[in-house]
C-alpha positions in Angstrom: 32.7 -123.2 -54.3 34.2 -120.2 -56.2 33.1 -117.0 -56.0 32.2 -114.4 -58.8 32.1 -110.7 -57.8 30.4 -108.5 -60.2 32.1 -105.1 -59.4 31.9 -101.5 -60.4 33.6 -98.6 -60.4 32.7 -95.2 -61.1 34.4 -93.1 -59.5 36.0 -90.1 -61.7 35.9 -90.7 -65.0 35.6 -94.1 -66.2 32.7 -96.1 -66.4 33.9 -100.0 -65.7 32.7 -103.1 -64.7 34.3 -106.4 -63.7 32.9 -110.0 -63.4 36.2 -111.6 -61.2 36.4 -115.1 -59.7 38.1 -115.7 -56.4 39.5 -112.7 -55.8 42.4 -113.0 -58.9 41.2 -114.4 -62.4 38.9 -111.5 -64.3 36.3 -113.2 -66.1 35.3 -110.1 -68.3 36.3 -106.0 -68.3 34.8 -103.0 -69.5 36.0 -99.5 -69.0 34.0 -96.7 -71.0 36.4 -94.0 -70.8 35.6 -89.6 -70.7 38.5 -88.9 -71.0 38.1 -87.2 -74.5 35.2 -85.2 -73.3 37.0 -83.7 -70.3 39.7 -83.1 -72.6 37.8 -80.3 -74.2 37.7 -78.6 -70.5 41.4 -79.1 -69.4 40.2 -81.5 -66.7 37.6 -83.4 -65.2 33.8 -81.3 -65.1 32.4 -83.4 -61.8 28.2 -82.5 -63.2 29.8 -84.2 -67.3 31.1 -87.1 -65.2 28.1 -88.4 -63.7 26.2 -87.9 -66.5 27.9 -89.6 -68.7 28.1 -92.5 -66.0 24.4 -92.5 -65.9 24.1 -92.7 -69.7 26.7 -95.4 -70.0 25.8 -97.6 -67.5 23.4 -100.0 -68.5 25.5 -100.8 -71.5 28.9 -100.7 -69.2 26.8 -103.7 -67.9 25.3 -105.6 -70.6 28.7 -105.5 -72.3 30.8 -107.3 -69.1 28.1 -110.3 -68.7 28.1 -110.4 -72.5 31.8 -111.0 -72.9 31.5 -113.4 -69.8 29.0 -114.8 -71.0 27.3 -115.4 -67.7 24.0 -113.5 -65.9 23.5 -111.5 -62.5 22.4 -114.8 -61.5 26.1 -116.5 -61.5 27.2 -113.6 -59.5 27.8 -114.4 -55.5 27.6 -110.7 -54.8 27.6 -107.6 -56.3 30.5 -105.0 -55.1 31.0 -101.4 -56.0 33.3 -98.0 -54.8 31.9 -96.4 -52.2 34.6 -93.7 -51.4 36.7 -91.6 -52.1 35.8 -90.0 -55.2 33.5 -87.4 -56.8 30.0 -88.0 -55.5 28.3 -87.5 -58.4 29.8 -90.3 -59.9 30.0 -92.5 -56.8 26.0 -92.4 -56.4 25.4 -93.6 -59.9 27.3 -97.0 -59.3 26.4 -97.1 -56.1 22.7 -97.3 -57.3 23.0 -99.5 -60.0 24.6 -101.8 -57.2 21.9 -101.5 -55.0 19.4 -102.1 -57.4 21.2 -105.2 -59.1 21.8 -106.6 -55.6 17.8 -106.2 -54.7 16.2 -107.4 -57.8 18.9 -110.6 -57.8 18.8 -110.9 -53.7 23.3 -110.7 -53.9 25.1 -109.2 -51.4 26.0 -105.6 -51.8 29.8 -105.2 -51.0 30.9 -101.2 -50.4 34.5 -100.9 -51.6 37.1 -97.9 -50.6 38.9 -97.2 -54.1 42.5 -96.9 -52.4 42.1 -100.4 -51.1 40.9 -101.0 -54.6 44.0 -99.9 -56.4 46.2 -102.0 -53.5 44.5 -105.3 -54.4 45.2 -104.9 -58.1 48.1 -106.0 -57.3 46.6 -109.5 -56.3 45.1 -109.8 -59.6 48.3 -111.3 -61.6 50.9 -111.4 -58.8 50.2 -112.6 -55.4 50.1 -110.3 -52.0 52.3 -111.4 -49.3 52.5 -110.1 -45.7 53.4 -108.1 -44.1 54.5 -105.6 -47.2 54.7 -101.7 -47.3 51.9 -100.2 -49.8 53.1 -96.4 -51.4 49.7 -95.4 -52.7 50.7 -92.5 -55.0 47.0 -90.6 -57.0 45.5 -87.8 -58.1 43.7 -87.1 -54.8 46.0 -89.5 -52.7 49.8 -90.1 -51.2 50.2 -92.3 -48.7 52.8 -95.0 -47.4 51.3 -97.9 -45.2 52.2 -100.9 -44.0 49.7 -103.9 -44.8 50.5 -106.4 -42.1 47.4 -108.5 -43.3 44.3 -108.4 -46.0 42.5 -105.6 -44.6 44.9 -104.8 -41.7 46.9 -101.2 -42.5 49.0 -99.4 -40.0 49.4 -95.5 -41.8 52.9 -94.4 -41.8 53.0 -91.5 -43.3 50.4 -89.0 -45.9 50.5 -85.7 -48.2 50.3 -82.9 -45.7 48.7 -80.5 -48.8 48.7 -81.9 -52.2 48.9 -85.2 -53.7 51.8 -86.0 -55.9 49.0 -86.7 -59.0 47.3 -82.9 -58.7 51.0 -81.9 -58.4 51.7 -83.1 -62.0 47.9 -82.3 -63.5 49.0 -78.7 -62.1 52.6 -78.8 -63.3 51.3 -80.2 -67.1 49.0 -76.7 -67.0 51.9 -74.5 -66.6 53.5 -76.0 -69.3 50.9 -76.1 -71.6 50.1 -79.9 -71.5 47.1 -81.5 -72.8 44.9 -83.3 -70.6 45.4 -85.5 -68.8 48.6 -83.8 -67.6 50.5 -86.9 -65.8 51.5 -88.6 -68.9 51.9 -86.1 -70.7 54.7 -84.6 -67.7 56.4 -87.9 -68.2 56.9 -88.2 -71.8 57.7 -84.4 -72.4 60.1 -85.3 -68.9 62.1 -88.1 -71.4 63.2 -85.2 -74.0 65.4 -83.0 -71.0 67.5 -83.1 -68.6 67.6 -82.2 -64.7 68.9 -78.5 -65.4 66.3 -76.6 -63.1 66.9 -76.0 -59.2 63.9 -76.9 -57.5 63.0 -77.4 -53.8 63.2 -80.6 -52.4 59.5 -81.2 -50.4 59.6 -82.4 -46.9 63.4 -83.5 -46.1 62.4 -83.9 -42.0 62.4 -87.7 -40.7 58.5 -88.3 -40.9 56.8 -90.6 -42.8 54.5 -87.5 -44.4 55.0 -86.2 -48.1 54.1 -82.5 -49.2 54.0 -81.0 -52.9 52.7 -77.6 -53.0 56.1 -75.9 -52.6 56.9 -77.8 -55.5 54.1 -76.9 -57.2 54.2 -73.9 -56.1 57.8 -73.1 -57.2 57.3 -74.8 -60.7 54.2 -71.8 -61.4 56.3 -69.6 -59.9 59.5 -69.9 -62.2 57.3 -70.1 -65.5 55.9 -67.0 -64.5 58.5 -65.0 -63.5 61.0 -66.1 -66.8 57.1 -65.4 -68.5 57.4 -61.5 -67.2 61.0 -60.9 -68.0 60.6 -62.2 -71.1 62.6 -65.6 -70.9 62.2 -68.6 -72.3 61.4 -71.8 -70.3 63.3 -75.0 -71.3 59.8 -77.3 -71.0 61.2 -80.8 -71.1 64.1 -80.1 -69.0 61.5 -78.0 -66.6 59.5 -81.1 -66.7 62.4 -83.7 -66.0 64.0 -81.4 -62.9 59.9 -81.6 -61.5 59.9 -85.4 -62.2 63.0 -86.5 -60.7 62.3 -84.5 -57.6 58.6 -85.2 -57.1 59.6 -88.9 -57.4 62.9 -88.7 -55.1 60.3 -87.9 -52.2 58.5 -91.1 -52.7 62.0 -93.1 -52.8 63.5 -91.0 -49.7 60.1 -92.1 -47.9 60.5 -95.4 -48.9 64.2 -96.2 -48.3 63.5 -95.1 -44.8 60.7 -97.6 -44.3 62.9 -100.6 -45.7 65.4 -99.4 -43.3 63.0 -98.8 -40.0 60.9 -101.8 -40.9 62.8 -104.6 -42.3 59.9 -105.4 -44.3 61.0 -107.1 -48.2 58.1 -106.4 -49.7 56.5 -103.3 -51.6 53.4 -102.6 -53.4 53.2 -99.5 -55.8 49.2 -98.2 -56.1 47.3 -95.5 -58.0 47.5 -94.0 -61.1 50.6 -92.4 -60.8 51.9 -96.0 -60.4 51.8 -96.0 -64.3 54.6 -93.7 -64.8 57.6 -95.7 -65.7 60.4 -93.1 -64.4 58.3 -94.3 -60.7 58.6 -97.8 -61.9 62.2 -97.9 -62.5 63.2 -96.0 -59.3 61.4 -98.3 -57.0 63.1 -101.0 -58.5 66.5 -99.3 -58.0 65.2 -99.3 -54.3 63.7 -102.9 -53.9 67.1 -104.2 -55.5 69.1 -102.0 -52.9 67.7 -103.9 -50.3 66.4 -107.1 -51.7 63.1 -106.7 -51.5 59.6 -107.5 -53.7 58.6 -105.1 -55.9 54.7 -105.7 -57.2 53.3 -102.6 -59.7 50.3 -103.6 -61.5 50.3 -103.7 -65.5 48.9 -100.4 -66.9 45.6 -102.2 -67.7 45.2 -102.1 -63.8 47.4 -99.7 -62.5 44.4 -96.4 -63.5 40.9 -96.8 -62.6 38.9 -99.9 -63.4 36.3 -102.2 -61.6 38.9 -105.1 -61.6 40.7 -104.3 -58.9 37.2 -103.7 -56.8 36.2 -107.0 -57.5 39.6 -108.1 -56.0 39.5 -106.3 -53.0 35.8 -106.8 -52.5 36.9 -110.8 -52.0 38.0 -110.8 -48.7 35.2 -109.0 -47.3 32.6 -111.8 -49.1 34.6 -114.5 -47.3 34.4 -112.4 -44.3 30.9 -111.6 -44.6 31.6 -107.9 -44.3 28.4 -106.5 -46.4 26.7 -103.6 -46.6 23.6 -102.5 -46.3 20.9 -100.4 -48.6 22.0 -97.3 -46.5 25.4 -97.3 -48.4 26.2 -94.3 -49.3 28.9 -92.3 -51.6 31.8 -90.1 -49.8 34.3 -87.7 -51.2 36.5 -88.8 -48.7 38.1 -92.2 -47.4 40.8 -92.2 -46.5 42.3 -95.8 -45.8 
């Protein structure tokens, strides 16, 4: 009998909702975005966020069945992101999943977001194990191995800043609009690798670390702002890209090497930016291995990818209950 998850997402900014069958084919999507609003601020305002989820909700809803063109009553269970994320935001799908899945008697189905942005990668390709995951985010940088669904073995993590606040703080510095990773990458295109920055972490762990990149980026557009020089932005931009990505490859070649393992996965946001894209697949060629990124639809948050990773807990029974509650952290 197949399955239809009705999953949410409301994490950060985005309002979504997904209606997907079996784990891969998504029936219907809706994401109402905030990402104008926040614009006006420089960033996302955590007290906006939920109140806009709370306002857009019920329509978020009404919109997904409609363009499914099924009810609550088709659904086998209902599944929604429990963690990590801001908690404002969390506890407004959260209860809009709790109350769907006690009117309608469905399952409830808690969902960690990270795990979320791995299984989009189920949606149009297919997961094989065992593969190495490089989950790459605004809050989140992390290298795994996935040696089954559900079964992760951490290799490695950001010691201080993610590689996604690294280029939201980078895109500040340099003026940028909201939201900053994009914008770092396109303005990255128009220069060249002329600035000398400092290469994070270069010992032989698994771990990443981007605040002395950061750190050095604010400092050098400060410094040339006292003495009165000007700052090259797109070349600034594309010597911070290429070596904010080259940690992610080092980290990476090393696993292929230490592992043996011919299959990567590329999750999280940042997994949009198509510098990222094409040096991975530099890698994966290297040593003949899979490469699986997510089209952009699904790469940045959406309830798609919750609905796929919610799957294999429904087959496995692994519910929750109406104590189910939102966390700021989670890590995987």
């Amino acid at each position: 009998m197949d399955v239809y998850i009705l999953a949410i997402e409301s994490s950060c900014d985005e309002t979504s909702m997904a209606i997907v069958k079996n784990g891969k084919e998504v029936i219907s999507l809706v994401i109402a975005s905030q990402m104008d609003t926040h614009a006006l601020y420089g960033g996302v305002v955590p007290e906006i966020a939920s109140r806009m989820h709370t306002e857009a909700i019920t329509m978020v809803l009404e919109e997904t069945l409609k363009k499914a063109q099924m009810k609550i009553e088709d659904m086998s269970a209902i599944a929604v992101t429990c963690k990590p994320g801001l908690t404002g935001s969390l506890i407004v799908g959260i209860e809009a999943a709790k109350t769907l899945a006690l009117m309608y008697d469905k399952p409830l189905i808690g969902v960690n977001h990270l795990i979320g942005h791995i299984y989009a990668n189920n949606i149009e390709n297919e997961m094989e194990f065992p593969m190495l995951a490089l989950v790459v985010s605004g809050g989140h940088t992390e290298l795994l191995i996935m040696e089954d669904d559900y079964k992760f073995k951490k290799l490695g993590e950001t010691l201080d800043d993610a590689i996604g606040e690294c280029y939201d703080k980078v895109a500040r510095v340099l003026d940028l609009k909201y939201p900053g990773g994009p914008n770092v990458e396109k303005l990255a295109l128009e220069g060249e690798h002329n600035y000398d920055l400092p290469h994070p972490v270069m010992d032989d762990t698994y771990n990443f670390s981007y605040s002395g990149l950061k750190s050095a980026v604010i400092n050098l557009v400060h410094n040339s702002k006292q003495r009165g020089e000007e700052i090259n932005r797109a070349d600034l931009a594309c010597s911070f890209q290429e070596v904010a990505i080259d940690e992610l490859t080092r980290k990476v070649e090393k696993a292929f090497r230490e592992t043996n393992i011919k299959r990567l996965v590329v999750a999280g946001g940042v997994s949009a930016n198509k510098y990222l894209k094409g040096e991975m697949q530099k890698l994966c060629d290297k040593y003949e291995a899979q490469l699986l990124i997510p089209r952009l639809l699904y790469c940045t948050d959406n309830a798609a990818m919750i609905g796929a990773a919610a799957y294999p807990l429904y087959l496995r029974k692994e519910f929750s209950d109406f104590s189910l509650n939102a966390s700021s952290i989670g890590d995987i």
